[in-house]
PDB file with SEQRES, HELIX, SHEET and CRYST1 records, atoms N, CA, C and O in Angstrom:
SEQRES   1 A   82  UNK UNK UNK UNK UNK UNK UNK UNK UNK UNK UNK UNK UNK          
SEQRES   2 A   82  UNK UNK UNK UNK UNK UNK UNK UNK UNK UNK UNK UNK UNK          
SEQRES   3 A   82  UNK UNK UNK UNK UNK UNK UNK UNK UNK UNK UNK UNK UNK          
SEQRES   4 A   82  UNK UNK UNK UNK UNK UNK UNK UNK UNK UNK UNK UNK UNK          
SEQRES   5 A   82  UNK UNK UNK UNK UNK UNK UNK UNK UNK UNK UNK UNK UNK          
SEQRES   6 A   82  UNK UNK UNK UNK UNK UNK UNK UNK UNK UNK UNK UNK UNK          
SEQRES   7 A   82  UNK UNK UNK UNK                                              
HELIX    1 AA1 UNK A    9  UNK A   14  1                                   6    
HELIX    2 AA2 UNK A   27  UNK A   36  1                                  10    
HELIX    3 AA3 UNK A   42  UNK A   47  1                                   6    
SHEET    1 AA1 4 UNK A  18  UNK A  21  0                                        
SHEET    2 AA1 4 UNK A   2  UNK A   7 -1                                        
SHEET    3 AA1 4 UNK A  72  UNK A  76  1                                        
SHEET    4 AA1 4 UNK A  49  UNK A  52 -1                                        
CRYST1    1.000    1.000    1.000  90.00  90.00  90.00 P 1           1          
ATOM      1  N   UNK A   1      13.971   3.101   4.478  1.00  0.00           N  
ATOM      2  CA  UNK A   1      12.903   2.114   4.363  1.00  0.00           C  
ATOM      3  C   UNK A   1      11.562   2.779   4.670  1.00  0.00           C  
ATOM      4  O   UNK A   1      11.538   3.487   5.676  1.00  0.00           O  
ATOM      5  N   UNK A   2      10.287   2.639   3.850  1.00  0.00           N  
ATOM      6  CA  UNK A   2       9.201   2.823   4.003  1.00  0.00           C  
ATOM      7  C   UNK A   2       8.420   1.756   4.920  1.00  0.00           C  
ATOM      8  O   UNK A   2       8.344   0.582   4.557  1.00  0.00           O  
ATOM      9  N   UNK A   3       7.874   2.181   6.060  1.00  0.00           N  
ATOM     10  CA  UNK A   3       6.718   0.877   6.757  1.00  0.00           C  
ATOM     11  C   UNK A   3       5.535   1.175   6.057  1.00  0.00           C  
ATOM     12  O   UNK A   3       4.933   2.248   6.015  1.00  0.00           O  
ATOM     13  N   UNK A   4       5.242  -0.005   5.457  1.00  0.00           N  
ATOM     14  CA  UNK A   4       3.986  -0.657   5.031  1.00  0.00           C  
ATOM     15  C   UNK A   4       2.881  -1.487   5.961  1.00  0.00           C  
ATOM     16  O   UNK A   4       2.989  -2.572   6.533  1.00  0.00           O  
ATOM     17  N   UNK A   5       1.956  -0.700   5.898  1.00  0.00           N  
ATOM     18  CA  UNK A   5       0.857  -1.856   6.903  1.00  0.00           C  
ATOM     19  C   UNK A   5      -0.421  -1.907   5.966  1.00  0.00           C  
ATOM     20  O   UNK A   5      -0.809  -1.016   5.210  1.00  0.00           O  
ATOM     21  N   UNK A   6      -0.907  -2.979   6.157  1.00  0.00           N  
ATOM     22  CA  UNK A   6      -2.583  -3.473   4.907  1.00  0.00           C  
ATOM     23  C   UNK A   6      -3.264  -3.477   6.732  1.00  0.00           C  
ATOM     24  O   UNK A   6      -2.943  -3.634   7.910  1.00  0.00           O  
ATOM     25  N   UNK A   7      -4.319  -3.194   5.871  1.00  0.00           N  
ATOM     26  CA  UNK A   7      -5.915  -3.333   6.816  1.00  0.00           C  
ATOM     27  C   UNK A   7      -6.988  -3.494   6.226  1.00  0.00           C  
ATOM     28  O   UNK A   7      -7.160  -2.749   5.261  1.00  0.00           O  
ATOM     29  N   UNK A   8      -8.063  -4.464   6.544  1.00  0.00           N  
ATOM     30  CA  UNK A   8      -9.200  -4.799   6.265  1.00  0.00           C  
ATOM     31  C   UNK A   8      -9.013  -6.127   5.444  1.00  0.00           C  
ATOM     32  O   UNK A   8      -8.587  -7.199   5.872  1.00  0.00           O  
ATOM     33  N   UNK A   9      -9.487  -5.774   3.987  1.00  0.00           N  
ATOM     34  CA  UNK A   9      -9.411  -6.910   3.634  1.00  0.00           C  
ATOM     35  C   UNK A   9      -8.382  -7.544   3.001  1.00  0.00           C  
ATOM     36  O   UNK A   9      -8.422  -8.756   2.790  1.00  0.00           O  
ATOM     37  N   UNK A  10      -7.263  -6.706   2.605  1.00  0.00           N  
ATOM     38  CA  UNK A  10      -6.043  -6.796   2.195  1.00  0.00           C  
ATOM     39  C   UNK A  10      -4.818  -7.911   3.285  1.00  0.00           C  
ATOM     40  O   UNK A  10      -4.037  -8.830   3.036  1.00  0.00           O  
ATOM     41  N   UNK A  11      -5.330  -7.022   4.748  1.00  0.00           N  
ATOM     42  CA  UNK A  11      -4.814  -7.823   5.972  1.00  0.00           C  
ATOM     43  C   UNK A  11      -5.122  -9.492   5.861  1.00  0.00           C  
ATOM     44  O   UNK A  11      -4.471 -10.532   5.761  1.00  0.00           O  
ATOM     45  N   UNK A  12      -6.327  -9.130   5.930  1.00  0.00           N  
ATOM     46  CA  UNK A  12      -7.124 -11.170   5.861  1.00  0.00           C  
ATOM     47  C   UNK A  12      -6.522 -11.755   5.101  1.00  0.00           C  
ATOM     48  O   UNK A  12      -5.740 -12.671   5.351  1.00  0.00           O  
ATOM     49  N   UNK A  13      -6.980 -11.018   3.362  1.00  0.00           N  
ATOM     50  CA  UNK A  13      -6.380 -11.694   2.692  1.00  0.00           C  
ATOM     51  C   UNK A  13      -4.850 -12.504   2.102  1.00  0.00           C  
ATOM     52  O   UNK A  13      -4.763 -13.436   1.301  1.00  0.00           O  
ATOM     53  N   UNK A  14      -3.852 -11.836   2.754  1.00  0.00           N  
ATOM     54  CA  UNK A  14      -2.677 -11.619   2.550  1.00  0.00           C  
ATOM     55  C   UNK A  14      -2.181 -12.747   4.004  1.00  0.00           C  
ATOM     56  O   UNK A  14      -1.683 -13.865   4.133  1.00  0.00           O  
ATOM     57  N   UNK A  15      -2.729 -11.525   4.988  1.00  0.00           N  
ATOM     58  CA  UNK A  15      -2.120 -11.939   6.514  1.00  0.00           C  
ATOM     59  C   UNK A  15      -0.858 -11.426   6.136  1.00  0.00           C  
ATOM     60  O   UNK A  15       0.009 -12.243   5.825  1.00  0.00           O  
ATOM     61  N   UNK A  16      -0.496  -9.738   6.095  1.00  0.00           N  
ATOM     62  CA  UNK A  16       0.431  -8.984   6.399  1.00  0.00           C  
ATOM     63  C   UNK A  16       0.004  -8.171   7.030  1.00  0.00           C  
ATOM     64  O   UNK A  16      -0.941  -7.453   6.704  1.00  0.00           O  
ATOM     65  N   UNK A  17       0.748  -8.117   8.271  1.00  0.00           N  
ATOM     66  CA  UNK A  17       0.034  -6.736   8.743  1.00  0.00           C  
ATOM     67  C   UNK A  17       0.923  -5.491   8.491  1.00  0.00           C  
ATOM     68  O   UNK A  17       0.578  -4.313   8.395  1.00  0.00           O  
ATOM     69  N   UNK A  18       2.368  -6.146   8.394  1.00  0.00           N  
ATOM     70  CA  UNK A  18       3.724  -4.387   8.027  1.00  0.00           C  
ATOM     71  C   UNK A  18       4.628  -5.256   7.582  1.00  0.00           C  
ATOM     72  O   UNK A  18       4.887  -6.353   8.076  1.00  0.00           O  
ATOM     73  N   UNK A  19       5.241  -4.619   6.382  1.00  0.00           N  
ATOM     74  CA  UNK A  19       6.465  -4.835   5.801  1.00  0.00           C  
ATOM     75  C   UNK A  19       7.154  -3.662   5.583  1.00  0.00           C  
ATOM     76  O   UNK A  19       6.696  -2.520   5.621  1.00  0.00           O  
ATOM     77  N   UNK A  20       8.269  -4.010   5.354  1.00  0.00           N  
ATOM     78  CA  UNK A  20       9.289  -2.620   5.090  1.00  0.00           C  
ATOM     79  C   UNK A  20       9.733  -2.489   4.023  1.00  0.00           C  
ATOM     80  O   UNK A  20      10.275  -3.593   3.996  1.00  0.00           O  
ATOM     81  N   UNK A  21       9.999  -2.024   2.994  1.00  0.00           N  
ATOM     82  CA  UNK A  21      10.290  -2.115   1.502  1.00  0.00           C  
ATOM     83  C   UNK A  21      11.320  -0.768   1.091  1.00  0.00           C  
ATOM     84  O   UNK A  21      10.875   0.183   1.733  1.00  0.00           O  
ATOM     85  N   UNK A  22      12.200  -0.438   0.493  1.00  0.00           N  
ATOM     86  CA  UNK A  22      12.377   0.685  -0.520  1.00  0.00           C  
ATOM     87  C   UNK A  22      11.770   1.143  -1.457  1.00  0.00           C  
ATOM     88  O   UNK A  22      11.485   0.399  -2.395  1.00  0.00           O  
ATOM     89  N   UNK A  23      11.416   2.442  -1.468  1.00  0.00           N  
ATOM     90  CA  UNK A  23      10.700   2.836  -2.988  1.00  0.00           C  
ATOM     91  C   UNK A  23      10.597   4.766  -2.689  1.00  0.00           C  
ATOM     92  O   UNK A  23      10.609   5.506  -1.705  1.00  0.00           O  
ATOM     93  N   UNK A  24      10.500   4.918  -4.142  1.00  0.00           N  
ATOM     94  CA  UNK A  24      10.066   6.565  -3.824  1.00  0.00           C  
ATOM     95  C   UNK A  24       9.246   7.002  -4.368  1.00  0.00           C  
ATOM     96  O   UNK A  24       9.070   8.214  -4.239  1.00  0.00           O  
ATOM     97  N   UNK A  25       8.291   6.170  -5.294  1.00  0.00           N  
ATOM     98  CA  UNK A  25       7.292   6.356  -6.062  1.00  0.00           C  
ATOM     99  C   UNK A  25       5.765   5.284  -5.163  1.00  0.00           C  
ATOM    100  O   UNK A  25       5.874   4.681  -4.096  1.00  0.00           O  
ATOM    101  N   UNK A  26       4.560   5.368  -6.000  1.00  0.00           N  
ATOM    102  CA  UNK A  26       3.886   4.339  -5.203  1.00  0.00           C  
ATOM    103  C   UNK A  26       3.907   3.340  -5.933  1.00  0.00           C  
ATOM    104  O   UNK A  26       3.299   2.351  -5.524  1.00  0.00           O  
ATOM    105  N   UNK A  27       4.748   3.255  -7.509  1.00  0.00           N  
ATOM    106  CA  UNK A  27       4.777   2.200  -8.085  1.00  0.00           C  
ATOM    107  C   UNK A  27       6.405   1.451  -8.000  1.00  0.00           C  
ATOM    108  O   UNK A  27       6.352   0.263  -8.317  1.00  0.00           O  
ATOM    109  N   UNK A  28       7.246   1.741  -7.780  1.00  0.00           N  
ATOM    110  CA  UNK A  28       8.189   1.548  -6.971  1.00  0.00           C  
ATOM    111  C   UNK A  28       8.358   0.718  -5.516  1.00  0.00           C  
ATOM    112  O   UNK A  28       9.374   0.095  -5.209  1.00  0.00           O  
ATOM    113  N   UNK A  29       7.234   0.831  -4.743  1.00  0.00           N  
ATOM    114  CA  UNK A  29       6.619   0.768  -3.839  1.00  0.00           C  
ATOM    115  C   UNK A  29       5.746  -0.536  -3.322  1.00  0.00           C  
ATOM    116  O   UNK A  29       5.847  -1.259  -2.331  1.00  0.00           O  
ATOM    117  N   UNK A  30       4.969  -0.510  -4.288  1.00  0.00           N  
ATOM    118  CA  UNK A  30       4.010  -1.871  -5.252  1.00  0.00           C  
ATOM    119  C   UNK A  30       4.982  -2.796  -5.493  1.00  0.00           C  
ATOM    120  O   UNK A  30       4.998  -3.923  -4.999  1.00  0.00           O  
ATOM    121  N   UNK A  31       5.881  -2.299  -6.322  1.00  0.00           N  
ATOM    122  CA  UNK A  31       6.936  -3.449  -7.414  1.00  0.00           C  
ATOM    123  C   UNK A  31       7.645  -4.078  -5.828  1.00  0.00           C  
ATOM    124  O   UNK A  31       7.640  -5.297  -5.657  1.00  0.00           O  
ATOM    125  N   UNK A  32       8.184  -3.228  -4.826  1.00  0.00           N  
ATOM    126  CA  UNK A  32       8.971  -3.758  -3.877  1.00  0.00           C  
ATOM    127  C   UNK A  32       8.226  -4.680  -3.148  1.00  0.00           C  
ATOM    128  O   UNK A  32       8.656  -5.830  -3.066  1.00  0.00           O  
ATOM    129  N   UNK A  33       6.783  -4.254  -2.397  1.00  0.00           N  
ATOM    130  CA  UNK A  33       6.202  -5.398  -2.298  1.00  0.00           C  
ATOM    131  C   UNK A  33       5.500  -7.043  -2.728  1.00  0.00           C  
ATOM    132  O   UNK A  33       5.416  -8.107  -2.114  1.00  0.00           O  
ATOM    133  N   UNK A  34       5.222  -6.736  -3.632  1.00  0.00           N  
ATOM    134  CA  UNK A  34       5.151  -7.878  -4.829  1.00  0.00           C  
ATOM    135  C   UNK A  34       6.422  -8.809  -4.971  1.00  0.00           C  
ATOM    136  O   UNK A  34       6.285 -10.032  -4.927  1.00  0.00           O  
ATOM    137  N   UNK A  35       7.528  -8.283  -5.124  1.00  0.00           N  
ATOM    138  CA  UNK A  35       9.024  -8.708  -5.365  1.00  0.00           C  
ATOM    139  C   UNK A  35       9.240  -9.504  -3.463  1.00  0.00           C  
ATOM    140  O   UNK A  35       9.793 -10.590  -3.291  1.00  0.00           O  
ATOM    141  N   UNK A  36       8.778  -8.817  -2.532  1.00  0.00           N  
ATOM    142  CA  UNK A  36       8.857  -9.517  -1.210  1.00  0.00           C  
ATOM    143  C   UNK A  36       8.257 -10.500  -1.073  1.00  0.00           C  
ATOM    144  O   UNK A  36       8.703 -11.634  -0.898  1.00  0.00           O  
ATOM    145  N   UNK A  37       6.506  -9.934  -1.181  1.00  0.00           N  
ATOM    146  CA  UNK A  37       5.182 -10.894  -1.189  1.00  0.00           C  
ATOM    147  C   UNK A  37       4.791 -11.444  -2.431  1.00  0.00           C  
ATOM    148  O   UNK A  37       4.231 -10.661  -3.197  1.00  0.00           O  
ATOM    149  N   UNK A  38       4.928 -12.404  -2.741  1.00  0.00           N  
ATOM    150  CA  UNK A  38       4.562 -12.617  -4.369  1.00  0.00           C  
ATOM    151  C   UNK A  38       3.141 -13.083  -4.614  1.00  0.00           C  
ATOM    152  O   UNK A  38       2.539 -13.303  -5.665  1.00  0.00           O  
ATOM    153  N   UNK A  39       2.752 -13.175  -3.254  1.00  0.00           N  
ATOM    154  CA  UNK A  39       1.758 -13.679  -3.048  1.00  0.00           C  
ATOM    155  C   UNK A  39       0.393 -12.721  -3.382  1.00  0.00           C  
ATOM    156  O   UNK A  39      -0.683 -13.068  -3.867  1.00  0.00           O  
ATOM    157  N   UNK A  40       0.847 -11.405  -2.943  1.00  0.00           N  
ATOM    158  CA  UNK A  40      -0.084  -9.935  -3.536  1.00  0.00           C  
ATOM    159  C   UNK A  40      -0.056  -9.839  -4.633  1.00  0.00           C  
ATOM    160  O   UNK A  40       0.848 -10.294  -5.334  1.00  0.00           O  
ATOM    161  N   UNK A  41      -1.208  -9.119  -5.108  1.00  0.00           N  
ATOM    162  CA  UNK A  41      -1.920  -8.742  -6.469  1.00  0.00           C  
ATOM    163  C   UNK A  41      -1.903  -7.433  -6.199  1.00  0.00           C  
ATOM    164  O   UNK A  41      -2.549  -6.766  -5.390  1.00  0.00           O  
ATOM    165  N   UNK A  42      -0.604  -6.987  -7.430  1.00  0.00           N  
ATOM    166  CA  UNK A  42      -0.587  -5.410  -7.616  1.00  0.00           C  
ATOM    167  C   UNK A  42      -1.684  -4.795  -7.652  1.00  0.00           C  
ATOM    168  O   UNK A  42      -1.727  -3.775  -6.964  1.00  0.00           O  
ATOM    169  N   UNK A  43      -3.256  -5.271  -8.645  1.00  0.00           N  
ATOM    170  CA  UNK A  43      -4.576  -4.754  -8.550  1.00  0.00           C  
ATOM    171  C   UNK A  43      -4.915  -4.610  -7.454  1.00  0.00           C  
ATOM    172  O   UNK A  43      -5.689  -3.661  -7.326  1.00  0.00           O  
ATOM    173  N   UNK A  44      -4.507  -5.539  -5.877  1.00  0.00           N  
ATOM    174  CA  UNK A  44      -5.230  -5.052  -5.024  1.00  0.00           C  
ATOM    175  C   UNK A  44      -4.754  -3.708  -4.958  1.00  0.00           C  
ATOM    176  O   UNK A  44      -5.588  -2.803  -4.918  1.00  0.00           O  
ATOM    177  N   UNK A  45      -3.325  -3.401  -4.939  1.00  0.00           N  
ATOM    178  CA  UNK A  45      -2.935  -2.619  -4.231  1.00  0.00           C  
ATOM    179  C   UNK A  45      -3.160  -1.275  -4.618  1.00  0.00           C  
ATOM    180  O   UNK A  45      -3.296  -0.271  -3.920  1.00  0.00           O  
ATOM    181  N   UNK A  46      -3.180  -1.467  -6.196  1.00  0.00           N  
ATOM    182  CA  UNK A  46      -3.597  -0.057  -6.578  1.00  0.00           C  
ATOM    183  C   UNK A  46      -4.717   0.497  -6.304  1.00  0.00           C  
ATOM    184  O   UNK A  46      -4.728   1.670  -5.930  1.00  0.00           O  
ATOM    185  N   UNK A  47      -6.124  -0.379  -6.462  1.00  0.00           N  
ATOM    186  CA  UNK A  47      -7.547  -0.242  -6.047  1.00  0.00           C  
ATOM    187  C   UNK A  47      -7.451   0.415  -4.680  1.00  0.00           C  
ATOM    188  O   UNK A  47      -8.394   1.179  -4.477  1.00  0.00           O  
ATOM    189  N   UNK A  48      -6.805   0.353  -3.946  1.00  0.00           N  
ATOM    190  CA  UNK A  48      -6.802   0.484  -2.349  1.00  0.00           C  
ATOM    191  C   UNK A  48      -7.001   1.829  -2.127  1.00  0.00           C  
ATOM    192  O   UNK A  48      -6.770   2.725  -2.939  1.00  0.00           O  
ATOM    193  N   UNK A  49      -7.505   1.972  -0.830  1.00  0.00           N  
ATOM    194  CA  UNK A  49      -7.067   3.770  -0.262  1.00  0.00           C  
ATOM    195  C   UNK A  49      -6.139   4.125  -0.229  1.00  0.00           C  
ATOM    196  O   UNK A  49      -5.676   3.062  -0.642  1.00  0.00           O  
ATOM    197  N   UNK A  50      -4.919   4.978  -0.052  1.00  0.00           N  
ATOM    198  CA  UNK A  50      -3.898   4.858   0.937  1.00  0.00           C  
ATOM    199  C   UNK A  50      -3.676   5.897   1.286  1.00  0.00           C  
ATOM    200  O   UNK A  50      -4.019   6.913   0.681  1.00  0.00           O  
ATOM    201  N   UNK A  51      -3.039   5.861   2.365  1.00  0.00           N  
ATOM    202  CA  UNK A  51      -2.845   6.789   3.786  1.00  0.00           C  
ATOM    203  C   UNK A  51      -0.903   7.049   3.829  1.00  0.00           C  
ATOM    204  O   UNK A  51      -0.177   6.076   3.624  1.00  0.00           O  
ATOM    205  N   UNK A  52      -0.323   8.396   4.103  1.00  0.00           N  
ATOM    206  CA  UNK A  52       0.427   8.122   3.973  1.00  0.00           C  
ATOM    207  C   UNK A  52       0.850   9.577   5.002  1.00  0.00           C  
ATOM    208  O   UNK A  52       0.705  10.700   4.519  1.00  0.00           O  
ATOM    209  N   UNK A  53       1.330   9.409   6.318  1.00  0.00           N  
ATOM    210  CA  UNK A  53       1.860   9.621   7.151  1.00  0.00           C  
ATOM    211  C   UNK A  53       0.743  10.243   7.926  1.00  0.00           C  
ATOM    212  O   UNK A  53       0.690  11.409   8.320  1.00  0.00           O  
ATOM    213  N   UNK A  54      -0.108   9.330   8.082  1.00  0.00           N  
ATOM    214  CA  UNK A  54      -1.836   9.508   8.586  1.00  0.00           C  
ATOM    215  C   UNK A  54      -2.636  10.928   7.705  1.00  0.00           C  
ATOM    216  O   UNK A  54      -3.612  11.518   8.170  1.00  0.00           O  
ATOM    217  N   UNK A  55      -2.227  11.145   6.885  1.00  0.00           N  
ATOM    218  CA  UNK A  55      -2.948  11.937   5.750  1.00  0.00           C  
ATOM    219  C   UNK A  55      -3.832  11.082   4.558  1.00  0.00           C  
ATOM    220  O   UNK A  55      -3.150  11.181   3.538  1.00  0.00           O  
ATOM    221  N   UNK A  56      -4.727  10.502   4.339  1.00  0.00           N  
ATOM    222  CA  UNK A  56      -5.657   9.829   3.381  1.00  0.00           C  
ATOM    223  C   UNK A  56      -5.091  10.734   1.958  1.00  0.00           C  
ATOM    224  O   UNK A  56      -5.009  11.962   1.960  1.00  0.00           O  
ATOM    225  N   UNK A  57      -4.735   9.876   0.795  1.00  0.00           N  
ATOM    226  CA  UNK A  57      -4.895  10.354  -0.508  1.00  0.00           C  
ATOM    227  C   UNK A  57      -5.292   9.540  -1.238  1.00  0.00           C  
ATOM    228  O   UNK A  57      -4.766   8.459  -1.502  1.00  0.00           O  
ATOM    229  N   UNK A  58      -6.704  10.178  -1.816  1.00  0.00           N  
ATOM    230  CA  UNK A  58      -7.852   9.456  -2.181  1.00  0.00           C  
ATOM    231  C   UNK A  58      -7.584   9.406  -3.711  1.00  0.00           C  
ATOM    232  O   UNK A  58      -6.876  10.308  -4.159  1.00  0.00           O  
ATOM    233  N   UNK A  59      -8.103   8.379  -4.647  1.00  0.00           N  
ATOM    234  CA  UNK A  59      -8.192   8.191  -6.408  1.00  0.00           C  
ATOM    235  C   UNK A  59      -7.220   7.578  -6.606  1.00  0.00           C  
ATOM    236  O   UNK A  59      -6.162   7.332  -6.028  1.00  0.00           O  
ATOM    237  N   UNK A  60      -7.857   7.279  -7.797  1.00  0.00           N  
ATOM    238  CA  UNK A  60      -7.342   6.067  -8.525  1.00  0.00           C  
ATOM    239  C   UNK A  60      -5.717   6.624  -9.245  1.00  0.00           C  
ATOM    240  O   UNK A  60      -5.077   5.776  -9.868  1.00  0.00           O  
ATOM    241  N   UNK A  61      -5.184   7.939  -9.120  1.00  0.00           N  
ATOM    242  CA  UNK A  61      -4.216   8.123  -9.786  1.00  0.00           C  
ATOM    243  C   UNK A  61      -3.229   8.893  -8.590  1.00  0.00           C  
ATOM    244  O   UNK A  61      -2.879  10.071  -8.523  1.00  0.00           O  
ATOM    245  N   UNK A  62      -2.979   7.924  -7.831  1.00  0.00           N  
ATOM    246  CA  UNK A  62      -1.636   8.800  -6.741  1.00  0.00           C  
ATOM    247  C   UNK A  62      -0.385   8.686  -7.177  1.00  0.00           C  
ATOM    248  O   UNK A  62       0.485   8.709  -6.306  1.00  0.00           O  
ATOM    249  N   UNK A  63       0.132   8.506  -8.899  1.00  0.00           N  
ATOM    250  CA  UNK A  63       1.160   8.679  -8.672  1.00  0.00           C  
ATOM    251  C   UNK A  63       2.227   9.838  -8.958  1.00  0.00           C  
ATOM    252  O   UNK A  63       3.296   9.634  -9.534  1.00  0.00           O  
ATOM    253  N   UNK A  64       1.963  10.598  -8.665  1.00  0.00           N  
ATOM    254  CA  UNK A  64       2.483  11.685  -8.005  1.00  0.00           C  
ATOM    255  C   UNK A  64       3.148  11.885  -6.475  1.00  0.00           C  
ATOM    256  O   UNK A  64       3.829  12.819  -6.052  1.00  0.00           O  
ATOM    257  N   UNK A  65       2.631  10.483  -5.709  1.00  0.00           N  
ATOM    258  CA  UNK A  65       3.293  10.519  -4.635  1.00  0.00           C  
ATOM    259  C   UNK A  65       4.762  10.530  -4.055  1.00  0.00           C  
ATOM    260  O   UNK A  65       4.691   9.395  -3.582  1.00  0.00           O  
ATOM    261  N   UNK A  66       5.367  10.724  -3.900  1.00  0.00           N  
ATOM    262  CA  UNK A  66       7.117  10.319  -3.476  1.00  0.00           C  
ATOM    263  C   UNK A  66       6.950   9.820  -1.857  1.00  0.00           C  
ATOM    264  O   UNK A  66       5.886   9.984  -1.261  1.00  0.00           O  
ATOM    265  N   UNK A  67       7.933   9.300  -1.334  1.00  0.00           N  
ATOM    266  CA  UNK A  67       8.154   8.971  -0.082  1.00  0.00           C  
ATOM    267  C   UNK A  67       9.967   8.737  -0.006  1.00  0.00           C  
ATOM    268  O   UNK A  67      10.872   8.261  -0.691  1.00  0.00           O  
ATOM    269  N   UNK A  68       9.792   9.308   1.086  1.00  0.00           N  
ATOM    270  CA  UNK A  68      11.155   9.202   1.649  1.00  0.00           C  
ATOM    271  C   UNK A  68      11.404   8.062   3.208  1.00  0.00           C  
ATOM    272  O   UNK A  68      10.522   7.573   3.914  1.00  0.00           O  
ATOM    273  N   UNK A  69      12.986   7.919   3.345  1.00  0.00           N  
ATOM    274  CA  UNK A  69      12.656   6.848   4.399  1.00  0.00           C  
ATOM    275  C   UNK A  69      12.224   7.364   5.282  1.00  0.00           C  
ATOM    276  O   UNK A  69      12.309   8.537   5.645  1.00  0.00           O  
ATOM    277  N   UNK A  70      11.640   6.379   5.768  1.00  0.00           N  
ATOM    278  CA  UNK A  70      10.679   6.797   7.903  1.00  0.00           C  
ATOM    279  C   UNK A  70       9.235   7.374   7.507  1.00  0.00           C  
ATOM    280  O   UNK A  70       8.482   7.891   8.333  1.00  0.00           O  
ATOM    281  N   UNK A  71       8.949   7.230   6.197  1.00  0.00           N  
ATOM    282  CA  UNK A  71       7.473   7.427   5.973  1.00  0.00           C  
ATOM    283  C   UNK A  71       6.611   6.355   6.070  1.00  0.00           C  
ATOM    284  O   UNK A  71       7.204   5.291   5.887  1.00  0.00           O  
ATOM    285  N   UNK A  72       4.942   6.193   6.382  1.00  0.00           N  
ATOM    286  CA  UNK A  72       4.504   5.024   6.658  1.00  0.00           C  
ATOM    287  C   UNK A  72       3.677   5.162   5.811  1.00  0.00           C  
ATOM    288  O   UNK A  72       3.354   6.332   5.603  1.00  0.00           O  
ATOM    289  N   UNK A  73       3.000   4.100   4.986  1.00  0.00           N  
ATOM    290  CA  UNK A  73       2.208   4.204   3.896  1.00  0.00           C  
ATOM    291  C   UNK A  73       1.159   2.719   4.447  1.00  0.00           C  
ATOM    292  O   UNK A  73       1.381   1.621   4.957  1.00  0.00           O  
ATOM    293  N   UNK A  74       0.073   3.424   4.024  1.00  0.00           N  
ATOM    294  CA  UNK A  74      -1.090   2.211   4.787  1.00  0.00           C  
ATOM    295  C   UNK A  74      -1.463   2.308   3.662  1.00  0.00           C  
ATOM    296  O   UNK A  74      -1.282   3.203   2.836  1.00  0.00           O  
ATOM    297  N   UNK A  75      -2.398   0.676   3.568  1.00  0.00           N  
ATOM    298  CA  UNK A  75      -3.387   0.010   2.205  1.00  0.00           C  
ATOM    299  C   UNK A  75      -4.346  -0.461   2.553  1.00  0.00           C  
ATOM    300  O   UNK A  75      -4.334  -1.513   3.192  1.00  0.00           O  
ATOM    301  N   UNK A  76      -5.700   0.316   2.167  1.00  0.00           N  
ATOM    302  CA  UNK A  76      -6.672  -0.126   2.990  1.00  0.00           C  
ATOM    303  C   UNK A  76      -7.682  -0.652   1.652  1.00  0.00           C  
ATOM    304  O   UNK A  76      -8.068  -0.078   0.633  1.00  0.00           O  
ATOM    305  N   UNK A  77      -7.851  -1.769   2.103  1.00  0.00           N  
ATOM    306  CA  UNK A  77      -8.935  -2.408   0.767  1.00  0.00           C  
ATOM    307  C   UNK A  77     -10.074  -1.460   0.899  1.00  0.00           C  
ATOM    308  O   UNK A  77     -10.329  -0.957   1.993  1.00  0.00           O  
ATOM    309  N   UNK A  78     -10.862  -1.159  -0.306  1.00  0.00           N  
ATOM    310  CA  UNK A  78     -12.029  -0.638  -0.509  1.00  0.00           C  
ATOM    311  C   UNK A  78     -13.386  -1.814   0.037  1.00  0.00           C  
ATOM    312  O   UNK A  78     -13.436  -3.043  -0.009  1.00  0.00           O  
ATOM    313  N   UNK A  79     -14.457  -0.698   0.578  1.00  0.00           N  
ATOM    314  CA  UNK A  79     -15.130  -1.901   1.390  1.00  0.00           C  
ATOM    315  C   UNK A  79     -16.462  -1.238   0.318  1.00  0.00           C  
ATOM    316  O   UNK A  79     -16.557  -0.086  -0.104  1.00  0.00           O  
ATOM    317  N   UNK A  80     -17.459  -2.489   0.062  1.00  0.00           N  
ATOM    318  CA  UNK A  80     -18.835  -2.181  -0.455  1.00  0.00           C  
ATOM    319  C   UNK A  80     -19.950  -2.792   0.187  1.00  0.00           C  
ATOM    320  O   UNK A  80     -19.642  -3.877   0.679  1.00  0.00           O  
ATOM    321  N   UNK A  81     -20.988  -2.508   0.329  1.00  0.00           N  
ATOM    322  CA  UNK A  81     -22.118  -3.118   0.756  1.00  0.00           C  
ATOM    323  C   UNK A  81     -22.913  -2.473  -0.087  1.00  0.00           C  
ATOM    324  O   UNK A  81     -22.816  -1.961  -1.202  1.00  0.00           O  
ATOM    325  N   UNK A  82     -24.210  -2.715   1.214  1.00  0.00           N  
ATOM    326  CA  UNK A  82     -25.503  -2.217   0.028  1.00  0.00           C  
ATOM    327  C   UNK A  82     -26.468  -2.123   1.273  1.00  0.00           C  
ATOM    328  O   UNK A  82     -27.643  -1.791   1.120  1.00  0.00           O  
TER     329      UNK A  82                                                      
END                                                                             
């Protein structure tokens, strides 16, 4: 099992703070949460930062990622101001 935790605005919005899911891809990953939470929007999730065993991997194209179990994968909404 992968631990999943959202922060910022993903957290609010949702009100998840960790779920646990199977997956070995980050779209695998997505699909497992969605399939839990139906309530999430895959767009958030892809838009997001994510962090994945406190290492940041930044852009819009991580999938190249794998994960194995006991890895932790964080989703951090993108923040904007001005």
């Amino acid at each position: 099992m992968i631990r999943v935790k959202f922060y910022g605005r993903l957290k609010a919005r949702y009100g998840i703070r960790m779920t646990k899911v199977s997956g070995s891809s980050l779209d695998e990953v997505i699909d497992a949460i969605v399939t839990r939470h139906p309530e999430v929007r895959k767009e958030d999730l892809r838009n997001a930062t994510v962090i994945v065993n406190r290492k940041e991997k930044v852009g819009k194209d991580n999938k190249g990622l794998s994960f194995s179990s006991g890895d932790e994968l964080v989703f951090i909404s993108p923040v904007g101001g001005g």
